[in-house]
VOGU-3710 file (C-alpha; in Angstrom, 3 decimals, decimal comma):
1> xxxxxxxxxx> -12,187/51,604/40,522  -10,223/52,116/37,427  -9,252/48,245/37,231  -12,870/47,262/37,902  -13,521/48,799/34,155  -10,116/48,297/32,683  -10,134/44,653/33,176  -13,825/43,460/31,996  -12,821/45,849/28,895  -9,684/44,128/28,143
11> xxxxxxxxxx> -11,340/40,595/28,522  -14,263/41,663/26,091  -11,723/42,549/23,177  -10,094/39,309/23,881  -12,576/37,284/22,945  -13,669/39,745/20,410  -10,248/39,188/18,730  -10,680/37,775/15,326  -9,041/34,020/14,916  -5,879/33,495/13,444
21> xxxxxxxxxx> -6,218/32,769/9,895  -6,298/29,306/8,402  -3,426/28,342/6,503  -3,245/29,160/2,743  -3,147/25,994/0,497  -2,709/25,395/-3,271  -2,948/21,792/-4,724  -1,113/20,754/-7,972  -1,925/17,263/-9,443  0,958/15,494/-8,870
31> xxxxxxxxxx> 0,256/12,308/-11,107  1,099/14,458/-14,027  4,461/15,383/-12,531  5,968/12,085/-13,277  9,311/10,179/-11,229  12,135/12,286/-11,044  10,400/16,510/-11,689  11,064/19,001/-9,910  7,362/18,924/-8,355  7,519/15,060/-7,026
41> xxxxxxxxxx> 11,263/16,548/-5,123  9,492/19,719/-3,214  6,782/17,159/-2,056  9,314/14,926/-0,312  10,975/18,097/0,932  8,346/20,530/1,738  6,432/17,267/4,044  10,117/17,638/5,976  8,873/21,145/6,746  5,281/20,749/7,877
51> xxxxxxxxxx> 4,074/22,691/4,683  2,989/19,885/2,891  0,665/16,358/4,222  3,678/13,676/5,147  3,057/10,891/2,700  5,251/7,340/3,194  6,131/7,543/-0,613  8,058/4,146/-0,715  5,974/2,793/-3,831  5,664/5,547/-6,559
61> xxxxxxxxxx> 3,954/4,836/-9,051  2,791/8,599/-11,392  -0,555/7,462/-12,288  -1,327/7,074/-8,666  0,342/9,866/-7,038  -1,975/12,063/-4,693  -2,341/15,276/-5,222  0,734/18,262/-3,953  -0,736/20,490/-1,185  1,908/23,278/-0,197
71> xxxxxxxxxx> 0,363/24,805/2,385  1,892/28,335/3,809  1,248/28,449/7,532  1,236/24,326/8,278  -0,977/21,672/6,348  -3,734/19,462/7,384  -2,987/16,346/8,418  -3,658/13,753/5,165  -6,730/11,778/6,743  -8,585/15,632/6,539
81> xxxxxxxxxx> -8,018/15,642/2,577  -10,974/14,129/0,374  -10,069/11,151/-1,403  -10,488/11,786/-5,401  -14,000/11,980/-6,418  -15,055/10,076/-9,705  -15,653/12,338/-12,648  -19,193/12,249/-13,683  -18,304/13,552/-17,454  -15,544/12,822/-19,702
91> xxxxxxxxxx> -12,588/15,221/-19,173  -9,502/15,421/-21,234  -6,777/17,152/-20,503  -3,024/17,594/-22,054  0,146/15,923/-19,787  2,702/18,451/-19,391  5,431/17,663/-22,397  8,679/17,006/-20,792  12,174/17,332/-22,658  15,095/16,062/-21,329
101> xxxxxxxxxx> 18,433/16,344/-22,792  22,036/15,270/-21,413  25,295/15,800/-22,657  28,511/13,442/-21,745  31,745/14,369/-22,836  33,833/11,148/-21,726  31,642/7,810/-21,367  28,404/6,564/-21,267  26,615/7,371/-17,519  22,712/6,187/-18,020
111> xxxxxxxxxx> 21,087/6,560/-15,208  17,385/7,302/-14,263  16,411/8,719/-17,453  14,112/5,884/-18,191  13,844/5,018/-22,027  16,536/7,707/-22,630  19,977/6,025/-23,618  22,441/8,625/-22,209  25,181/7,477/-23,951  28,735/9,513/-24,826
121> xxxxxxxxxx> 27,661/12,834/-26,734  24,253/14,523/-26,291  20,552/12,809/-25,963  17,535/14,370/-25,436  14,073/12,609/-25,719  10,728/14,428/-25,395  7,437/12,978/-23,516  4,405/14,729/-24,786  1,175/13,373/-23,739  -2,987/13,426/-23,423
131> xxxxxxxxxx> -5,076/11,885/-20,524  -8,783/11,114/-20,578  -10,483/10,079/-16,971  -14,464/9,154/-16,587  -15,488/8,643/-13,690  -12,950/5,189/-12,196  -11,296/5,065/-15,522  -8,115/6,923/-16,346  -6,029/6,367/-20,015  -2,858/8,238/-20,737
141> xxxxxxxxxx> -0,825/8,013/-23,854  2,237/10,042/-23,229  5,290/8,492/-25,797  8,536/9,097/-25,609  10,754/10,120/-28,579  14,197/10,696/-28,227  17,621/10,931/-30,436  21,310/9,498/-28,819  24,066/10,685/-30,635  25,772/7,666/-29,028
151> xxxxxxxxxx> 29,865/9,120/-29,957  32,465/6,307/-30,067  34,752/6,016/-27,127  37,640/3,245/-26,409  36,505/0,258/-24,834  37,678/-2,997/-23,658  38,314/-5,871/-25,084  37,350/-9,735/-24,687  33,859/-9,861/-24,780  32,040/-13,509/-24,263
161> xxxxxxxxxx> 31,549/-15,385/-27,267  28,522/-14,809/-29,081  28,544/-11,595/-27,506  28,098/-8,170/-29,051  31,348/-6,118/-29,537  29,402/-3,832/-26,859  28,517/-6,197/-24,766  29,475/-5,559/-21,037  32,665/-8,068/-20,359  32,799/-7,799/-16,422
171> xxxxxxxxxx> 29,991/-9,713/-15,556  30,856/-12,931/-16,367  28,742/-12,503/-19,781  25,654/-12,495/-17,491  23,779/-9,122/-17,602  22,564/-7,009/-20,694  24,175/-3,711/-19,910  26,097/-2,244/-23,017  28,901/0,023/-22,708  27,852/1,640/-26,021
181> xxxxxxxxxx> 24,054/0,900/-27,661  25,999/0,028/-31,318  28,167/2,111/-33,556  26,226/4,977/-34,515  23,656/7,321/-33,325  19,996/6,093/-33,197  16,416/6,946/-32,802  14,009/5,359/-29,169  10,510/5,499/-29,765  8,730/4,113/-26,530
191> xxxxxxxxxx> 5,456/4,392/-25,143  6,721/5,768/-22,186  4,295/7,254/-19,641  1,518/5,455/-20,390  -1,844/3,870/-19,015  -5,158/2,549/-18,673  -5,844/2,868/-14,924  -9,127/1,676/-13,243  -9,890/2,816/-9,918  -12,906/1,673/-7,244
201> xxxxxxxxxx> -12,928/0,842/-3,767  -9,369/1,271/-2,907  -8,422/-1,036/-5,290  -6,666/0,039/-8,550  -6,427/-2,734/-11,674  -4,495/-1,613/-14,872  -1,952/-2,169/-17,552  0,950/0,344/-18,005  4,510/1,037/-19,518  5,181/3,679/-16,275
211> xxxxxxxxxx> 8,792/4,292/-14,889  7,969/3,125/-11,233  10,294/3,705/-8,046  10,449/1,422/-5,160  11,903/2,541/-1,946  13,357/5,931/-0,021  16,524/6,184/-2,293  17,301/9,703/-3,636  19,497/8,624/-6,523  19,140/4,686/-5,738
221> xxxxxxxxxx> 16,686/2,301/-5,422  18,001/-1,698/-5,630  14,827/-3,670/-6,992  12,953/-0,783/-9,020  14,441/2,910/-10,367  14,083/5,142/-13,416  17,182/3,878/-15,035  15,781/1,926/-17,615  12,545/2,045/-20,226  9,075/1,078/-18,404
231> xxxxxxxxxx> 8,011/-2,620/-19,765  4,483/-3,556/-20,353  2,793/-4,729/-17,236  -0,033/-5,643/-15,454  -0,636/-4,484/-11,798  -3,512/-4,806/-9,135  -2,759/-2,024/-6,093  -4,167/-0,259/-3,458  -5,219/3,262/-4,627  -4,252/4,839/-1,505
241> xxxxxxxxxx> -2,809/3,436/2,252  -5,686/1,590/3,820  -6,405/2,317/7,325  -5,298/-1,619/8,996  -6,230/-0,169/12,302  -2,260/-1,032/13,476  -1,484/1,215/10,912  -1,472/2,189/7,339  -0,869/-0,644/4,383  -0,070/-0,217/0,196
251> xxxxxxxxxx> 0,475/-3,333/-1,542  0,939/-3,712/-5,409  1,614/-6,937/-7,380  3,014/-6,637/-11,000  3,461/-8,880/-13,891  5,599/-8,072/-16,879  7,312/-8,345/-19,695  11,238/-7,802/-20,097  12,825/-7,337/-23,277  16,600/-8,045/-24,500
261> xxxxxxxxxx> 18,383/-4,778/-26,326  19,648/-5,301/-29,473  23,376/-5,708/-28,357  23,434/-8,746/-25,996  23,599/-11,704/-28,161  22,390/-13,095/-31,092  20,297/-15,996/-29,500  17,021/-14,850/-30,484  15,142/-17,217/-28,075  15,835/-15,910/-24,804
271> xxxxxxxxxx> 14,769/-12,096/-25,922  11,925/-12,112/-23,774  11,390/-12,551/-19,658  8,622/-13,141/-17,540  8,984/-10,553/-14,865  6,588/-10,485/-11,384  6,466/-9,027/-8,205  5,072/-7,760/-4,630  5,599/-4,779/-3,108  4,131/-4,231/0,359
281> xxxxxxxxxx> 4,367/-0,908/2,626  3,603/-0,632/6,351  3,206/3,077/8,804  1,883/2,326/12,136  -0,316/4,242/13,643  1,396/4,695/16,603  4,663/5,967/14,826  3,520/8,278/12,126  6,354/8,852/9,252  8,310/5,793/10,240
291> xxxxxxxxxx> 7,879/3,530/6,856  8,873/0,089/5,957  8,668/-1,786/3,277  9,082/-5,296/1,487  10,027/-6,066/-1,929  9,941/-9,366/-3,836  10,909/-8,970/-8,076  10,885/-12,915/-9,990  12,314/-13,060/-13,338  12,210/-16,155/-15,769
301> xxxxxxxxxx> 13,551/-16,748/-18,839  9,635/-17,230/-21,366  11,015/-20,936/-21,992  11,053/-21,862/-18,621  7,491/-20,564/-17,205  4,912/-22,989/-16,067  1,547/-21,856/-14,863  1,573/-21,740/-11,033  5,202/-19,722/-11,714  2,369/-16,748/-12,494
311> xxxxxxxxxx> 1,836/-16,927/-8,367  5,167/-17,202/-6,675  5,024/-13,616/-5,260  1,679/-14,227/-3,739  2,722/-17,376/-1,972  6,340/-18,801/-2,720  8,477/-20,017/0,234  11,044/-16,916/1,340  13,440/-20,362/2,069  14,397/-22,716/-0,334
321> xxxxxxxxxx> 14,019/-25,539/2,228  10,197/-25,472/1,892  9,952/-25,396/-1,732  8,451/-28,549/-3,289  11,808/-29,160/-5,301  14,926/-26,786/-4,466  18,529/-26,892/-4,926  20,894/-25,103/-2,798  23,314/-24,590/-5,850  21,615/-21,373/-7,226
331> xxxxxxxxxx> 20,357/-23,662/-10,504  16,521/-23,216/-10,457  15,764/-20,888/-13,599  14,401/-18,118/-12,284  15,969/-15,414/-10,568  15,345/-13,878/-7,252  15,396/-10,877/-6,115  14,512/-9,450/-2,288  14,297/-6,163/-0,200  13,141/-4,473/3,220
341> xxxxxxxxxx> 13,412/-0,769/3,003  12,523/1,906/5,582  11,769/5,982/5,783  11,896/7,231/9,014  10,707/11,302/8,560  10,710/14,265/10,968  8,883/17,046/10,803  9,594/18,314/14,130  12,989/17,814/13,355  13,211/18,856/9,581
351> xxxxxxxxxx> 15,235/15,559/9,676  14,358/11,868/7,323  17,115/8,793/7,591  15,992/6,002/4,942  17,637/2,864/4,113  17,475/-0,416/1,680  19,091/-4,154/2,265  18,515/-6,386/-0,323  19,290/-10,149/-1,199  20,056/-11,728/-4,611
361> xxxxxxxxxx> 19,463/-15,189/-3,027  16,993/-16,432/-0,781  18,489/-18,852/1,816  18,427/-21,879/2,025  16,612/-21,706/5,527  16,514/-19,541/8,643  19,708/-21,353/9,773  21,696/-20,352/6,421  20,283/-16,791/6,892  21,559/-16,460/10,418
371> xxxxxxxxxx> 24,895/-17,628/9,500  25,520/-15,774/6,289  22,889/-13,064/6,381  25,355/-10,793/3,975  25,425/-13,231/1,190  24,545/-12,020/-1,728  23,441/-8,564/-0,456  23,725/-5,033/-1,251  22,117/-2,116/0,587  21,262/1,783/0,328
381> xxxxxxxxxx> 21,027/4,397/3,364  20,809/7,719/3,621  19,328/10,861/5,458  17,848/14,465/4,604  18,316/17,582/6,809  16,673/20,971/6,433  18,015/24,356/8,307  16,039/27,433/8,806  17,823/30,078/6,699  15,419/32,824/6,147
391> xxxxxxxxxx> 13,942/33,708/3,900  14,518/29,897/2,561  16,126/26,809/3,557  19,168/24,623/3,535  19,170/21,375/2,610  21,868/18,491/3,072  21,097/15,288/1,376  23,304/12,373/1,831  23,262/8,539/0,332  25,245/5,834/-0,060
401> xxxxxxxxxx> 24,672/2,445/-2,173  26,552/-0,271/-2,353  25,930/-3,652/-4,834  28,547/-6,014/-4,711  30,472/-8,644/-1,933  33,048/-10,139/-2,776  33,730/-13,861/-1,910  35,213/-15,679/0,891  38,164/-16,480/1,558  37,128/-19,931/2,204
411> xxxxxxxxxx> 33,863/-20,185/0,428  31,062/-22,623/0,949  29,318/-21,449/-1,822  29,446/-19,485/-4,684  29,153/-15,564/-4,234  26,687/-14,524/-6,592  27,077/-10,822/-8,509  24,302/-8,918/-8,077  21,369/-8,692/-10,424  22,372/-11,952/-12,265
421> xxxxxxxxxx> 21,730/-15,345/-12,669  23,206/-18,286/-14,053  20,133/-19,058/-16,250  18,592/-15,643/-16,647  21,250/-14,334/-19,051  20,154/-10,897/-19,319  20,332/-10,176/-15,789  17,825/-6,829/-13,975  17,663/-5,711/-16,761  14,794/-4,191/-18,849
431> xxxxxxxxxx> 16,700/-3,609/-22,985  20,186/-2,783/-21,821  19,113/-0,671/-18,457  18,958/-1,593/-15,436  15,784/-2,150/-13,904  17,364/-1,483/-10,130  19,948/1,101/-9,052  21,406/2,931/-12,101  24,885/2,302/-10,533  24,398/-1,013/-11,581
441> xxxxxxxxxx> 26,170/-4,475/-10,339  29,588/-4,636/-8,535  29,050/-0,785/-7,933  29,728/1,581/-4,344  28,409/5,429/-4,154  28,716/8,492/-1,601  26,960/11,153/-2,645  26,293/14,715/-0,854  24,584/17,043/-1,784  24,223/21,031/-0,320
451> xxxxxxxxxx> 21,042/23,152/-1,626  19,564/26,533/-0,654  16,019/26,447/-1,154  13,364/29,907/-1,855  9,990/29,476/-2,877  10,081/28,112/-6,480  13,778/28,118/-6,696  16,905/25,893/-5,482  20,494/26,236/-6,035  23,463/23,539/-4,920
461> xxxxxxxxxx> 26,855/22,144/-4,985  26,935/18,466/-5,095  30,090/15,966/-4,706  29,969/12,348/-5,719  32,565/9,302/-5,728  31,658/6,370/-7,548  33,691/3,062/-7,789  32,718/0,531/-10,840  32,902/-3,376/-11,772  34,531/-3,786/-7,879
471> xxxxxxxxxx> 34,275/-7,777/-8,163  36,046/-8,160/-10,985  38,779/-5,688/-9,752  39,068/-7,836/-6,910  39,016/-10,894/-9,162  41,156/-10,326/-11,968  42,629/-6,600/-11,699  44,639/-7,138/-8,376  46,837/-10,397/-8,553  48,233/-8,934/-12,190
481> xxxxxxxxxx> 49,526/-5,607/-11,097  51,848/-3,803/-8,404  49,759/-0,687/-8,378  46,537/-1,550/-8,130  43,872/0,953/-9,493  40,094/1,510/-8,949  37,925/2,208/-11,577  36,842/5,315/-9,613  34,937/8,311/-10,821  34,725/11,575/-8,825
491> xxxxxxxxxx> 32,553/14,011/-10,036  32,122/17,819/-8,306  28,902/19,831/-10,030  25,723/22,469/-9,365  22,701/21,875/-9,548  19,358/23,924/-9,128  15,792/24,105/-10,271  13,175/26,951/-11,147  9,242/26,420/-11,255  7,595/29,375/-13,347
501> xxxxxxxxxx> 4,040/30,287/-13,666  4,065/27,075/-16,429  7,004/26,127/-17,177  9,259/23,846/-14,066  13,037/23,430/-15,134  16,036/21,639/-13,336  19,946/21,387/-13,996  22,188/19,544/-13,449  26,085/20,147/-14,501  29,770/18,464/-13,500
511> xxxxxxxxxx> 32,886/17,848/-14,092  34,137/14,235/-13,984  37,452/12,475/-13,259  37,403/8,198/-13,917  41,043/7,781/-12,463  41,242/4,355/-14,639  38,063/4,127/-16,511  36,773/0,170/-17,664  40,009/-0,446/-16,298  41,669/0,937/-19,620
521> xxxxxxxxxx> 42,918/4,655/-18,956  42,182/7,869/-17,208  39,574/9,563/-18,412  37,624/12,681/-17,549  34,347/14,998/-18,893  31,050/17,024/-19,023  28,502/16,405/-17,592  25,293/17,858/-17,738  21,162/17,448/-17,788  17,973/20,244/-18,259
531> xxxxxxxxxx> 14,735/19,175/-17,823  11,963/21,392/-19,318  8,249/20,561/-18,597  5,220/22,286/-19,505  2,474/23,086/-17,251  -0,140/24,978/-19,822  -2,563/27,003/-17,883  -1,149/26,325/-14,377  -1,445/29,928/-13,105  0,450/29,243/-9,201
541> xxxxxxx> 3,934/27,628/-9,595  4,618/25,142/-6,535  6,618/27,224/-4,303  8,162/26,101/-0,770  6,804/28,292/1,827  9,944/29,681/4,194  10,510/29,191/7,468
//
């Protein structure tokens, strides 16, 4: 009797029982964030965790980032967010300034602080900026200023003729990478992070002097980083991945303009490079957070540029038996470049592995590329890892890159150095940066990285071994000495970062050892980096949830 009451009771409160609640979500635009902040780094990790929508994020461009949902409880999946609606008034609204400022004791290190020269000494540049947006139509101005005190530091001698004194001597003469931007301290003024963006059906048209990032790399990407200044170009895109039915598709085609700096040469004719390129990226549907991608980057010297040369990413021959007129010798005047990157994230698994393999010369012909598929290569992988450790997380973050081969023993060819050319004198580069991975030709990495992550905050011990100018070590530094030595540079730091109500900081700080630096002496130093940004009226900081 008492069951026949208890148990129609019970099963009336069941389904009287209110519904779990739906997960709590904040957005934060993340197009005013910018490559390299402290908010674009919890969106890559917090998708690892299932509290943010997985994007493939193998083409970055700021101006057309989607917005950062960090959602406390698991977030919807990215087909149930509304695309961006077109503004029907005019709206203006202030970018978040950013300061940046770096301090090397020892040497030079410039990497992926975009206009920023980080030479020896402290440099610090400031971004502030204003964006207007009606309805498809977006302009930014957001200029960078910045001051290098550039200190003097021995260098090495023997320089190329009509070279500067600065000029980068391992390289054969054939890249514009400085080892010190001139003899004093200088002024940049740049126009940095800025825009005019149109965007309608999917497609997005506009002209911009935006850092962009191509491919997973955390610290490296081999066709397109942060290391150098953004150059004026041109771009048609997709505004967001289009539904292929196999899967999910970006594309993006650029054309540029690349500059010379002002400590190269003194041949004022070649100051100036046609730059061009195609960038596509593929999810399937059937494999959700498994990204590749394909990268193509042309560059000629302005002399050499005919018309149809505007079209070679669209539909140039990847072998050079199938061009019109090709030589096998590596003479045409252009030069080259080629990827296929991949992101392969985890959410179950709080677990990403990404990779890059790229080709300074396209073969000859599938034959040539079967047999010698490592010419002329370099490549990039790495992997992420997140552990429950309540009330936050811990992170590991590993990567290795690697840019140089070194040649035959019995060559049949010439072994090209990456990111140069025999007729494109400046090399990747974009006024004495580079334009691909900040550790720059004939260079190897490990770095590894260990971070505890709560809410708006992160704290971490980093350890990273980097090896310089390998070829030429190979080439010129062994058969001359008994006791051969590296230029290698081991570097042990912290790290950590700190999102406020509007203000988002990160650090960075190390201690360096170059065991025989430019092959000269040993050397050792400071480093460290703060970035400051902005954020007025942004009441929520981004915060990670916990586990």
């Amino acid at each position: 009797m008492l069951s026949s009451r208890v148990l129609p009771a019970a099963l009336a409160l069941l389904l009287a029982a209110p519904e779990p609640p739906a997960p709590r979500c904040a957005s934060f635009d993340l197009s005013l964030a910018g490559i390299g902040s402290l908010e674009e780094e919890l969106a890559r990790t917090a998708g690892l965790t299932g509290a943010a929508p997985l994007w493939p994020g193998l083409l970055r461009r700021p101006s057309g980032a989607r917005p950062l949902w960090l959602c406390d409880g698991g977030a919807p999946a990215r087909e149930a967010l509304a695309d961006p609606q077109p503004l029907p008034g005019l709206r203006l609204e202030l970018v978040p300034p950013v300061a940046l400022v770096k301090l090397h004791t020892g040497w030079a290190d410039d990497r992926n602080d975009g206009a920023l020269w980080a030479g020896r000494g402290l440099s610090a540049s400031l971004t502030p900026g204003l964006r207007a947006r009606w309805r498809w139509l977006t302009v930014q101005v957001a200029p960078l200023a910045a001051w290098q005190e550039n200190r003097a530091y021995r260098l090495p001698a023997g320089t190329f003729p009509g070279q500067s004194s600065f000029a980068n001597p391992y390289n054969g003469g054939g890249i514009d990478l400085p080892l010190r931007m001139g003899p004093r301290a200088f002024a940049t003024f740049d126009p940095g992070q800025s825009f005019v963006r149109l965007d309608a059906w999917n497609l997005a048209l506009g002209f911009s002097t935006e850092n962009l990032w191509w491919g997973p790399g955390l610290r490296n990407a081999l066709l397109m980083s942060s290391s150098a200044a953004g150059f004026p170009h041109l771009f048609l895109a997709t505004s967001r991945p289009l539904d292929a039915w196999l899967g999910f598709l970006e594309a993006e085609v650029t054309w540029g303009r690349l500059s010379e700096s002002r400590w190269f040469d003194g041949d004022r004719k070649n100051d100036s490079r046609l730059f061009e390129a195609l960038v596509v990226t593929f999810e399937p549907a059937a494999a959700r957070g498994l990204t590749f991608g394909y990268a193509r980057a042309f560059l000629f010297p302005t002399a050499s540029v005919a018309f149809h040369h505007y079209f070679d990413p669209l539909w140039q021959p990847l072998f050079k038996s199938l061009l019109t007129t090709s030589t096998s010798d590596g003479s045409s005047p252009d030069n080259q470049l080629t990827s296929l990157f991949f992101r392969w994230a985890m959410p179950e698994a709080r677990f990403e592995l990404h990779g890059e393999w790229g080709r300074d010369d396209h073969a000859f012909g599938l034959t040539d590329l079967l047999m010698e598929p490592g010419h002329a290569q370099a490549w990039l992988l790495g992997l992420q890892k997140l552990f429950r450790a309540p009330p936050g997380w811990l992170r590991v973050q590993l990567e290795a890159a690697h840019t140089f081969e070194l040649p035959a023993a019995n060559p049949t060819r010439p072994t090209p150095i990456f990111y140069t050319h025999g007729d494109e004198r400046q090399g990747y580069t974009q006024r004495g940066q580079m334009l691909g991975a900040g550790l720059g030709p004939q260079g190897d990495t490990q770095f590894l990285a260990l971070d505890w992550l709560r809410g708006p905050r992160s704290l971490g011990l980093f350890v990273e071994r980097v090896q310089r100018h390998e070829r030429w070590f190979h080439d010129r530094v062994v058969p001359v000495t008994e006791r051969p030595r590296h230029d290698l540079a081991m570097t042990y730091g912290t790290r950590g970062s700190w999102a406020l109500r509007e203000w988002s900081l990160s650090w960075e700080l190390g201690i360096t050892h170059r065991y025989n630096r430019d092959f000269v002496s040993p050397d050792a130093g400071l480093d460290a980096a703060l970035r400051v940004a902005w954020w007025p009226g942004r009441g929520e900081p981004p915060s990670l949830p916990g586990p």
